[in-house]
FIMAR-517853 format. One record per atom (N, C-alpha, C, O): residue number from 1; residue in three letters; atom name; x, y, z. Coordinates in Angstrom, 1 decimal, always signed. Example, Ala and Ser with C-alpha at 12.3 -4.5 7.8 and 13.67 -1.06 7.14 Angstrom:
BEGIN
@marpa 1; zafi Ala; base N; X +13.2; Y -5.7; Z +7.8
@marpa 1; zafi Ala; base CA; X +12.3; Y -4.5; Z +7.8
@marpa 1; zafi Ala; base C; X +13.2; Y -3.3; Z +7.8
@marpa 1; zafi Ala; base O; X +14.2; Y -3.3; Z +8.5
@marpa 2; zafi Ser; base N; X +12.8; Y -2.2; Z +7.1
@marpa 2; zafi Ser; base CA; X +13.7; Y -1.1; Z +7.1
@marpa 2; zafi Ser; base C; X +12.9; Y +0.0; Z +7.9
@marpa 2; zafi Ser; base O; X +13.4; Y +1.1; Z +8.0
END
This chain:
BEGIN
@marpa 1; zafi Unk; base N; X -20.3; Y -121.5; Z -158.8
@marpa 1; zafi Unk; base CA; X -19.4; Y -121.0; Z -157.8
@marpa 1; zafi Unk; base C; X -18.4; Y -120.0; Z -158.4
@marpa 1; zafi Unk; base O; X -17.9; Y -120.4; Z -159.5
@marpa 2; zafi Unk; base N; X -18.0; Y -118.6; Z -157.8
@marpa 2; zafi Unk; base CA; X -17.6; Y -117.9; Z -158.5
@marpa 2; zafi Unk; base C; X -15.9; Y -118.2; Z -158.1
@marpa 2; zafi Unk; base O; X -15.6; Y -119.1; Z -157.3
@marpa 3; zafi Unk; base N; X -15.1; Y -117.5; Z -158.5
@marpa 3; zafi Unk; base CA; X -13.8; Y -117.9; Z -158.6
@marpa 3; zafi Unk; base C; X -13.3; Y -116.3; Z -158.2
@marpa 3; zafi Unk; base O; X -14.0; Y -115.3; Z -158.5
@marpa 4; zafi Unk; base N; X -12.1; Y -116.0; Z -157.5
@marpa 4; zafi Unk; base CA; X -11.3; Y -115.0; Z -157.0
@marpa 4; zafi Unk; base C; X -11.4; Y -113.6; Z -158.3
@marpa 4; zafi Unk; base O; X -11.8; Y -112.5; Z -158.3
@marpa 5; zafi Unk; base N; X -10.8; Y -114.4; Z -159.1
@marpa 5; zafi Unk; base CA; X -10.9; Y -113.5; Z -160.2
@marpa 5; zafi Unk; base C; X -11.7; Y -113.3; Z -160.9
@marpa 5; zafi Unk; base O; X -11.7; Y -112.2; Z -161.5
@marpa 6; zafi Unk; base N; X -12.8; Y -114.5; Z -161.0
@marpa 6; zafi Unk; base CA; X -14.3; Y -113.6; Z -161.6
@marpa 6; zafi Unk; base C; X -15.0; Y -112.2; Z -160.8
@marpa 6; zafi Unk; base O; X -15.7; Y -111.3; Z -161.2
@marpa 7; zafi Unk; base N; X -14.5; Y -112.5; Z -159.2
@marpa 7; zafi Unk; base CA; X -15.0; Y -111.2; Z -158.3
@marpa 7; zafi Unk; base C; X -14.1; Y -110.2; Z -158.3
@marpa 7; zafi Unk; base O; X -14.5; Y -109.2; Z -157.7
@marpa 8; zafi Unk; base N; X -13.0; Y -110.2; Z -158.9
@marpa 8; zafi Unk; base CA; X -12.6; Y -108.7; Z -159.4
@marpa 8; zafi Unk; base C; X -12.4; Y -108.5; Z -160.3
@marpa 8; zafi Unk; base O; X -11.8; Y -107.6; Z -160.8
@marpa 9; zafi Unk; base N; X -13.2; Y -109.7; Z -161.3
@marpa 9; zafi Unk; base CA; X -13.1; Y -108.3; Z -162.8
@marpa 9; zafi Unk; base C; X -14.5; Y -108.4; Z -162.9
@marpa 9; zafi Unk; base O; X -14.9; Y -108.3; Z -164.0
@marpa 10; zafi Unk; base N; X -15.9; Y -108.5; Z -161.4
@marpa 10; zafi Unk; base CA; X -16.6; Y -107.8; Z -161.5
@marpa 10; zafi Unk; base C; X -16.5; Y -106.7; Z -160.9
@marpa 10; zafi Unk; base O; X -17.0; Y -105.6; Z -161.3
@marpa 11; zafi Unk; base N; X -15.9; Y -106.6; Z -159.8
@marpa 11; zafi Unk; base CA; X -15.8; Y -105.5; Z -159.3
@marpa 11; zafi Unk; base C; X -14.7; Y -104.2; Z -159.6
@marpa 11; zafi Unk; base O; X -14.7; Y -103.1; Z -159.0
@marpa 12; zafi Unk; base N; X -13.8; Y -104.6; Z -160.7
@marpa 12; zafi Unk; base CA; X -13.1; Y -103.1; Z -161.4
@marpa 12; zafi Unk; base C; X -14.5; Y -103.0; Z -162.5
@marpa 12; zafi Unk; base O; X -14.9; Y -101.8; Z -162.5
@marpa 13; zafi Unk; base N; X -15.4; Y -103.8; Z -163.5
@marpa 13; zafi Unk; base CA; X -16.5; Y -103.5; Z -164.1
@marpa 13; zafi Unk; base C; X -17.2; Y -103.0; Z -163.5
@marpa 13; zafi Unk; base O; X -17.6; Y -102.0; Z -164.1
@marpa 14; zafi Unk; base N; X -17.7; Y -103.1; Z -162.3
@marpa 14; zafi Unk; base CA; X -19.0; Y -101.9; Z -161.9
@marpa 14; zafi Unk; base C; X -18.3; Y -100.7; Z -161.2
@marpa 14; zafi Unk; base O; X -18.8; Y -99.7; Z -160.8
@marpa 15; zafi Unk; base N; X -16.9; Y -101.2; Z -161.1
@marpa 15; zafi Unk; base CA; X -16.3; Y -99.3; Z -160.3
@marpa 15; zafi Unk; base C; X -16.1; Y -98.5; Z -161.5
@marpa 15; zafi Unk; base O; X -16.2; Y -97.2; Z -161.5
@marpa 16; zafi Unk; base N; X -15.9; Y -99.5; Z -162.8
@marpa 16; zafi Unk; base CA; X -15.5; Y -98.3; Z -163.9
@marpa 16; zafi Unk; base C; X -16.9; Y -97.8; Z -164.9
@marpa 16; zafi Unk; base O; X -17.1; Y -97.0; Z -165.8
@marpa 17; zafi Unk; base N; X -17.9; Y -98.8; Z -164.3
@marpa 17; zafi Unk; base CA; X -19.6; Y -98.3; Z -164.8
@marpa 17; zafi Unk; base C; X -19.8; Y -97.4; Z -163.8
@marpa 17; zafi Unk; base O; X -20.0; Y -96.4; Z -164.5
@marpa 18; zafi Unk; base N; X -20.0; Y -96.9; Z -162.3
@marpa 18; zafi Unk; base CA; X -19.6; Y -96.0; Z -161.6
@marpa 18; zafi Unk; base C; X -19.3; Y -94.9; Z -161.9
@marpa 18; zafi Unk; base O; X -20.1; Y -94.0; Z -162.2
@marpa 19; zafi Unk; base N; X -18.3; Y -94.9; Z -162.0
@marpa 19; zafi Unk; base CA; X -17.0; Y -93.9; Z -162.6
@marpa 19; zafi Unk; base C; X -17.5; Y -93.0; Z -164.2
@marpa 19; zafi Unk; base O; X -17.4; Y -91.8; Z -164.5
@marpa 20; zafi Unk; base N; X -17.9; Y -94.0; Z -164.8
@marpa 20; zafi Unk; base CA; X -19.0; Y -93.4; Z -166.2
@marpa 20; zafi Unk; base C; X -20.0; Y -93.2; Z -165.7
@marpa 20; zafi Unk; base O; X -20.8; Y -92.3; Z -166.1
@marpa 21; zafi Unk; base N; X -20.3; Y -93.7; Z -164.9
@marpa 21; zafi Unk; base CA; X -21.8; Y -92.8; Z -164.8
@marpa 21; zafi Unk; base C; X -21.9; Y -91.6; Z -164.3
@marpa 21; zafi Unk; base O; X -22.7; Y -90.8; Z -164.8
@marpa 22; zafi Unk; base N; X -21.2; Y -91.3; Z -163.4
@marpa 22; zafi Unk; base CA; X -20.6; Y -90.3; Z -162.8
@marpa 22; zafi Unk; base C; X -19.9; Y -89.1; Z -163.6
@marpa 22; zafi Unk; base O; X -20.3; Y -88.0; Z -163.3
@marpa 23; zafi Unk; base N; X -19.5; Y -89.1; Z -164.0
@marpa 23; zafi Unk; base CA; X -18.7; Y -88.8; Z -165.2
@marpa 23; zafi Unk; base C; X -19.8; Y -87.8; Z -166.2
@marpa 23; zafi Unk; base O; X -19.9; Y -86.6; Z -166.4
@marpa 24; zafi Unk; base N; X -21.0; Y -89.4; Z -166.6
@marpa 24; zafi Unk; base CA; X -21.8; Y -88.6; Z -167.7
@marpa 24; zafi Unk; base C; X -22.8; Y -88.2; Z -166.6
@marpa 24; zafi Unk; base O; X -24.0; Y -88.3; Z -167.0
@marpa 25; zafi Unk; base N; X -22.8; Y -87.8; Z -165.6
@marpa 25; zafi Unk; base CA; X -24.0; Y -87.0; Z -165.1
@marpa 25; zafi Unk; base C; X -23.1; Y -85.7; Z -164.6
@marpa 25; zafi Unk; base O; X -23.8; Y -84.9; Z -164.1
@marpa 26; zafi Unk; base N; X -22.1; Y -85.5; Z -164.7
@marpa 26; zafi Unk; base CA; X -21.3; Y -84.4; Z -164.5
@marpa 26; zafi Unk; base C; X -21.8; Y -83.7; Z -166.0
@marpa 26; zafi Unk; base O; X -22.7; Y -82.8; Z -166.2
@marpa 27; zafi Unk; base N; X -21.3; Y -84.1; Z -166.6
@marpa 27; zafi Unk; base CA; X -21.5; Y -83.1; Z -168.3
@marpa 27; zafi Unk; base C; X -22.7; Y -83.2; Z -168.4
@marpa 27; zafi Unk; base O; X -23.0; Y -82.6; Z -169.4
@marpa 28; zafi Unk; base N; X -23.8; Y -83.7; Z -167.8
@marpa 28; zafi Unk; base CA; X -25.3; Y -83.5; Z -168.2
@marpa 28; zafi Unk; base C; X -25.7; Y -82.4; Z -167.7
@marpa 28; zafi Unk; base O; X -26.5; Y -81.5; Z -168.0
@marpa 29; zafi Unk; base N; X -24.5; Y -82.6; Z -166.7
@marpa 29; zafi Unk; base CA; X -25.3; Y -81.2; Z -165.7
@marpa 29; zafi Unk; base C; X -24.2; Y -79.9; Z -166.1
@marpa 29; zafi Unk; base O; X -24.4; Y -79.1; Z -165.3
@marpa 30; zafi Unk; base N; X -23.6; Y -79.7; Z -166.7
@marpa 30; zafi Unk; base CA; X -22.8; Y -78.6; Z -167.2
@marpa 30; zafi Unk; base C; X -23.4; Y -78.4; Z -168.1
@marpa 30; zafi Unk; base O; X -23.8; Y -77.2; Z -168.1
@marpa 31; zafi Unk; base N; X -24.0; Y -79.5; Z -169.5
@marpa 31; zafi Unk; base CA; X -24.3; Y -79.1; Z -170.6
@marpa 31; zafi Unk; base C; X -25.6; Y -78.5; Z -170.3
@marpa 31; zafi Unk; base O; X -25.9; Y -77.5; Z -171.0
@marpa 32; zafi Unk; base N; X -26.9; Y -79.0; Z -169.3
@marpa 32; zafi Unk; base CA; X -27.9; Y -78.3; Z -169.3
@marpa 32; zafi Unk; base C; X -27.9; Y -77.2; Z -168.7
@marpa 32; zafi Unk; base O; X -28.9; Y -76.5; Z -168.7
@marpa 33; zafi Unk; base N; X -26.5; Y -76.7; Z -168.0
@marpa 33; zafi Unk; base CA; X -26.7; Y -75.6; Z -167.1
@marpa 33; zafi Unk; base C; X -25.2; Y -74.2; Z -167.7
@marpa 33; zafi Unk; base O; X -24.8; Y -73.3; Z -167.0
@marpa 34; zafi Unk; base N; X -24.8; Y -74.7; Z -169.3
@marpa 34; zafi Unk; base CA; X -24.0; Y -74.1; Z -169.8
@marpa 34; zafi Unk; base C; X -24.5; Y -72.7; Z -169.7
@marpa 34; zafi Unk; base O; X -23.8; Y -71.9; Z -169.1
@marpa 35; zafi Unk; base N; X -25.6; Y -72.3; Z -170.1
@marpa 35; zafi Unk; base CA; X -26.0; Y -70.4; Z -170.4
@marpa 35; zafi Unk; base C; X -26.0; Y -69.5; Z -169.3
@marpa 35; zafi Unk; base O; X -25.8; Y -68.2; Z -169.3
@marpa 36; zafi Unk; base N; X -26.5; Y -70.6; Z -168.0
@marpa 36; zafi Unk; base CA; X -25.9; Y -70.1; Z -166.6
@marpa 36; zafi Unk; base C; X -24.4; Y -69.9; Z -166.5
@marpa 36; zafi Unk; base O; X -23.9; Y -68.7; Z -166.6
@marpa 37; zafi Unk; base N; X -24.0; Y -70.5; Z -166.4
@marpa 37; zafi Unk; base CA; X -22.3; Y -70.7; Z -166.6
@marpa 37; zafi Unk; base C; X -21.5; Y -69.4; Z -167.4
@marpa 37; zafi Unk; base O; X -20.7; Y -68.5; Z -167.1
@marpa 38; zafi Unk; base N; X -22.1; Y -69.8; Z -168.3
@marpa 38; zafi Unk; base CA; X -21.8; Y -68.8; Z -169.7
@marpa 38; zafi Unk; base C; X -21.8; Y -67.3; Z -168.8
@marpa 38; zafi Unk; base O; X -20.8; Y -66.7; Z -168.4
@marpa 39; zafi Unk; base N; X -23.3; Y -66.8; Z -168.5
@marpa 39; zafi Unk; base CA; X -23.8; Y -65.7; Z -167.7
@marpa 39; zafi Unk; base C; X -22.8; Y -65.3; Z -166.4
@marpa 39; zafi Unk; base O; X -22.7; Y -64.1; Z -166.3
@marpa 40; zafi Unk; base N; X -22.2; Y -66.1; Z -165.5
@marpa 40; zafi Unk; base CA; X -21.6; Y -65.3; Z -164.8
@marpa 40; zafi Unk; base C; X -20.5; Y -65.2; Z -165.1
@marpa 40; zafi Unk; base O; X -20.0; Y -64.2; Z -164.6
@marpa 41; zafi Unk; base N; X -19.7; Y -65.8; Z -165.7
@marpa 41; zafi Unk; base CA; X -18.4; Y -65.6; Z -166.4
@marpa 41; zafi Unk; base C; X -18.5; Y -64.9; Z -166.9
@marpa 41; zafi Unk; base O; X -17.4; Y -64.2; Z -166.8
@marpa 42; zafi Unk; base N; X -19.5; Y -64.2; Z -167.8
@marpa 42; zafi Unk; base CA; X -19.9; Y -62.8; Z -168.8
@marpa 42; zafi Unk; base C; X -19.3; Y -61.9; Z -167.7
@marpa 42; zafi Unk; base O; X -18.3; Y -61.2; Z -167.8
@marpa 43; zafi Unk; base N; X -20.1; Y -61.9; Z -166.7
@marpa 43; zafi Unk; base CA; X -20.9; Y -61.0; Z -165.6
@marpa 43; zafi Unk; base C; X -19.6; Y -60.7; Z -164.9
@marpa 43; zafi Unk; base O; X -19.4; Y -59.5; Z -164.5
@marpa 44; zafi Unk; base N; X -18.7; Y -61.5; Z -164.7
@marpa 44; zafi Unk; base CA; X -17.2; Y -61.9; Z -163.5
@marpa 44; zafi Unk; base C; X -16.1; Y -60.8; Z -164.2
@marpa 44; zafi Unk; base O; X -15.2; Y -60.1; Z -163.7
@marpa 45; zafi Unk; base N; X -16.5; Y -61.1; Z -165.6
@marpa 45; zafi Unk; base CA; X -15.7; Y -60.5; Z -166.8
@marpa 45; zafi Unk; base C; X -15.9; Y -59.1; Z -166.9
@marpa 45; zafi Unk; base O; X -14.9; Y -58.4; Z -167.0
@marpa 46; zafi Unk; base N; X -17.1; Y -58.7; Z -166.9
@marpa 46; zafi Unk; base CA; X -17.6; Y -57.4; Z -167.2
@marpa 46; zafi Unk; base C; X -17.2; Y -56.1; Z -166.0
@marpa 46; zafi Unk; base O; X -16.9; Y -54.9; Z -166.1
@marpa 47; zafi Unk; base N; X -17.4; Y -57.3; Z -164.9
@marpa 47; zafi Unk; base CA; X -17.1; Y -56.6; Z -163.5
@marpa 47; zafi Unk; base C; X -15.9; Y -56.0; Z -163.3
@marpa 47; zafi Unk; base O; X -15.8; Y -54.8; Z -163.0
@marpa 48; zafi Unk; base N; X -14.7; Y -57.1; Z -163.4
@marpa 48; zafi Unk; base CA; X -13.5; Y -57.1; Z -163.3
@marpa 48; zafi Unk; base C; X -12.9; Y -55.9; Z -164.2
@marpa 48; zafi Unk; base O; X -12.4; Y -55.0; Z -163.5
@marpa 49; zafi Unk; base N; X -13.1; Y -55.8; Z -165.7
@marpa 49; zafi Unk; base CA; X -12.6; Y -54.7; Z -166.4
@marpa 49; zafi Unk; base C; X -13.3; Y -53.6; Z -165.7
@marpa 49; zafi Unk; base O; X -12.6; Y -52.9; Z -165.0
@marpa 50; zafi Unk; base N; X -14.8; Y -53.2; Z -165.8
@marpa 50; zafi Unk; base CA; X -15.2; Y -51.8; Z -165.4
@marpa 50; zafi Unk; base C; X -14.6; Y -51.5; Z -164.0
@marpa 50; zafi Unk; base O; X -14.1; Y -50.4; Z -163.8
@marpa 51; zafi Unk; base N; X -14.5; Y -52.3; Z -162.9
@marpa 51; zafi Unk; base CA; X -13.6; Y -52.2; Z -161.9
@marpa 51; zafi Unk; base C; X -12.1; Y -51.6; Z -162.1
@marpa 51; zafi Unk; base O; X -11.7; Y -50.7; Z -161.4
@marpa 52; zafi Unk; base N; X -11.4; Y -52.4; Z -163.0
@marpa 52; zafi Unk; base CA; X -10.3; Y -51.6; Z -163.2
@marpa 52; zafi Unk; base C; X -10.5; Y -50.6; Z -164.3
@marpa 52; zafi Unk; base O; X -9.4; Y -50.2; Z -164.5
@marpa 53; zafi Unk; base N; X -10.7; Y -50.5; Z -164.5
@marpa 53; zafi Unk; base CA; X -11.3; Y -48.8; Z -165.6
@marpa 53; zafi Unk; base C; X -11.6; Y -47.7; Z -164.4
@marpa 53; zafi Unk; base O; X -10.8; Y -46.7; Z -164.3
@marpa 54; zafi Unk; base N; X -12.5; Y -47.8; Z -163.5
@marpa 54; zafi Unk; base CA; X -12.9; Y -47.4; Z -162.6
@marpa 54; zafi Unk; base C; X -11.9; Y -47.0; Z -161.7
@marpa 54; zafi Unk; base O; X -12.1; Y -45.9; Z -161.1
@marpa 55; zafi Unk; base N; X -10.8; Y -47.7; Z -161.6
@marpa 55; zafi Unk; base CA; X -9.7; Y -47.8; Z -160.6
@marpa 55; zafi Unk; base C; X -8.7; Y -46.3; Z -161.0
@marpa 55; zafi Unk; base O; X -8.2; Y -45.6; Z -160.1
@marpa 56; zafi Unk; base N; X -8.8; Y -46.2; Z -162.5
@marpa 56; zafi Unk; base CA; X -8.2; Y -45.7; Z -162.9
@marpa 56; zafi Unk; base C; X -8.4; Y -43.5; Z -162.7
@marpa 56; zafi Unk; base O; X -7.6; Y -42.5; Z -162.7
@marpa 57; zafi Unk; base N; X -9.7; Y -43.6; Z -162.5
@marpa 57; zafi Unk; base CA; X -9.9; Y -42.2; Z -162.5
@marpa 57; zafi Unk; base C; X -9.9; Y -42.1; Z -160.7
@marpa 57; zafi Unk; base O; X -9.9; Y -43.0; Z -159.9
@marpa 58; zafi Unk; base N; X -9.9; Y -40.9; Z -160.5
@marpa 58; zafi Unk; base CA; X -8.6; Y -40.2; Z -159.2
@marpa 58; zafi Unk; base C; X -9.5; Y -40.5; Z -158.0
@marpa 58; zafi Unk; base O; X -8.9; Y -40.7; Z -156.9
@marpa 59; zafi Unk; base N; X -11.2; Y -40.4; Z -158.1
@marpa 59; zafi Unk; base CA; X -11.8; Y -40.5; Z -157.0
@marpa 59; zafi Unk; base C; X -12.3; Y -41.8; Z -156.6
@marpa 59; zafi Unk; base O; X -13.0; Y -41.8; Z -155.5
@marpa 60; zafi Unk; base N; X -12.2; Y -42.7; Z -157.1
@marpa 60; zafi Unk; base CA; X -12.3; Y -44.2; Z -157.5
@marpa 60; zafi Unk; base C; X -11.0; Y -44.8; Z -157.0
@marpa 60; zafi Unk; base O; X -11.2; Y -45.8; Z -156.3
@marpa 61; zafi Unk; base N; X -9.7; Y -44.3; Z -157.2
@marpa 61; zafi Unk; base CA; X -9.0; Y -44.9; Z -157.1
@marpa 61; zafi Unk; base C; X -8.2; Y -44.5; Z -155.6
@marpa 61; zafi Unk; base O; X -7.5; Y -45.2; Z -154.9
@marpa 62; zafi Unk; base N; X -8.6; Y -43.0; Z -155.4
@marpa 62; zafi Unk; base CA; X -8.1; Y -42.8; Z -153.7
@marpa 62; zafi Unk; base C; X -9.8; Y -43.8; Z -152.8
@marpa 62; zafi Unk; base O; X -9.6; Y -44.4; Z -151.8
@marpa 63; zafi Unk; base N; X -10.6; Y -43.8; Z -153.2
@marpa 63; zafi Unk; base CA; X -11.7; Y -44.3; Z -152.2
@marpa 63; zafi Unk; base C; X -11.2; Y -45.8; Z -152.3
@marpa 63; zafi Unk; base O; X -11.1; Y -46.3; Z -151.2
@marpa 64; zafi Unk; base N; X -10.9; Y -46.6; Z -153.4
@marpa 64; zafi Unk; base CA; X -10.3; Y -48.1; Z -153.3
@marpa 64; zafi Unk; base C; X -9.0; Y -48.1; Z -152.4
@marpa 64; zafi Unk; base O; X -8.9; Y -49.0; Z -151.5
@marpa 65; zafi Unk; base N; X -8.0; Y -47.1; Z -152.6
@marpa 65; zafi Unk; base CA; X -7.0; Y -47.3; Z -151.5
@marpa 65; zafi Unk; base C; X -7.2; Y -47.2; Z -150.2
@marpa 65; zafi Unk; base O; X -6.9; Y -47.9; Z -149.3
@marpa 66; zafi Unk; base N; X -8.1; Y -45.8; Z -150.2
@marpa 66; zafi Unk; base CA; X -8.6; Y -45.6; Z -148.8
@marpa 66; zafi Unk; base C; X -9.2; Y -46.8; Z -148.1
@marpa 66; zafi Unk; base O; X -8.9; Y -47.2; Z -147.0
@marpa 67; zafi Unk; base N; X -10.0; Y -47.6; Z -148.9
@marpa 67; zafi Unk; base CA; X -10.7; Y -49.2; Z -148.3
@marpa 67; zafi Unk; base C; X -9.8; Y -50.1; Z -147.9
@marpa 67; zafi Unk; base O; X -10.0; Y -50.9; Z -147.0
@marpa 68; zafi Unk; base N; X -8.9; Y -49.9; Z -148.7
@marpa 68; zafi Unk; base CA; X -7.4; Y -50.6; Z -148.3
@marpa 68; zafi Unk; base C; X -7.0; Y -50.9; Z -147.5
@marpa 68; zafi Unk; base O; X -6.8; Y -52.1; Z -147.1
@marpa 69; zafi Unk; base N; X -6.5; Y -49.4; Z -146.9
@marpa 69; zafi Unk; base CA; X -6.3; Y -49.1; Z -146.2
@marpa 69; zafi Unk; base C; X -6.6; Y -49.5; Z -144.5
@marpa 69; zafi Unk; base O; X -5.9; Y -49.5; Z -143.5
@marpa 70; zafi Unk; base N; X -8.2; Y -49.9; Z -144.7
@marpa 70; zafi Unk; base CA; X -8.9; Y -49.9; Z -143.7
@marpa 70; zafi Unk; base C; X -8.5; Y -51.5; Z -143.4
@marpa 70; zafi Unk; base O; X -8.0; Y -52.0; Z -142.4
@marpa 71; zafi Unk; base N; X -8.9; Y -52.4; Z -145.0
@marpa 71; zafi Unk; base CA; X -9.7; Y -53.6; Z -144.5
@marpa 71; zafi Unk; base C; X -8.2; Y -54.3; Z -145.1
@marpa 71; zafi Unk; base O; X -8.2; Y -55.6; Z -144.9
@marpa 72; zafi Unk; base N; X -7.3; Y -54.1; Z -145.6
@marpa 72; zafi Unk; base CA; X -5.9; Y -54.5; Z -145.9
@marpa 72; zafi Unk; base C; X -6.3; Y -55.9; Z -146.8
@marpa 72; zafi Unk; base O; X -6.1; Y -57.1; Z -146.5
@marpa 73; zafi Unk; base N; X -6.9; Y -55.2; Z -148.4
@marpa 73; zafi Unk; base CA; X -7.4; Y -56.4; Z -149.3
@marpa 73; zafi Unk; base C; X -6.2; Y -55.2; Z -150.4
@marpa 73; zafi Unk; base O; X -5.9; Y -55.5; Z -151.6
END
């Protein structure tokens, strides 16, 4: 016959086996899907600078305001 307290320190034990398991299927799935990851961050990165590079020269940077203008970003 189980006792009060044997049913909750099984039940904080399988919330915190849960909780790890959970846990390590999170980083399973980051570490097999890191070079993806890696890739648009490259990509997010690459964008952002030539974007503002781009911003900078005169017909680039009146057509971005002009867009502005329109869609108020």
């Amino acid at each position: 016959m189980s006792t009060p307290a044997f049913d909750f320190a099984t039940l904080v034990n399988n919330t915190l086996s849960a909780i790890g398991n959970v846990l390590s299927q999170i980083v399973t799935a980051l570490s097999d899907n890191a070079a993806v990851i890696g890739s648009i961050v490259g990509a997010i990165v690459v964008a952002g600078v030539a974007f503002s590079l781009m911003r900078r020269t005169p017909f680039i940077g009146r057509l971005v305001d002009w867009l502005g203008g329109i869609f108020r970003f």
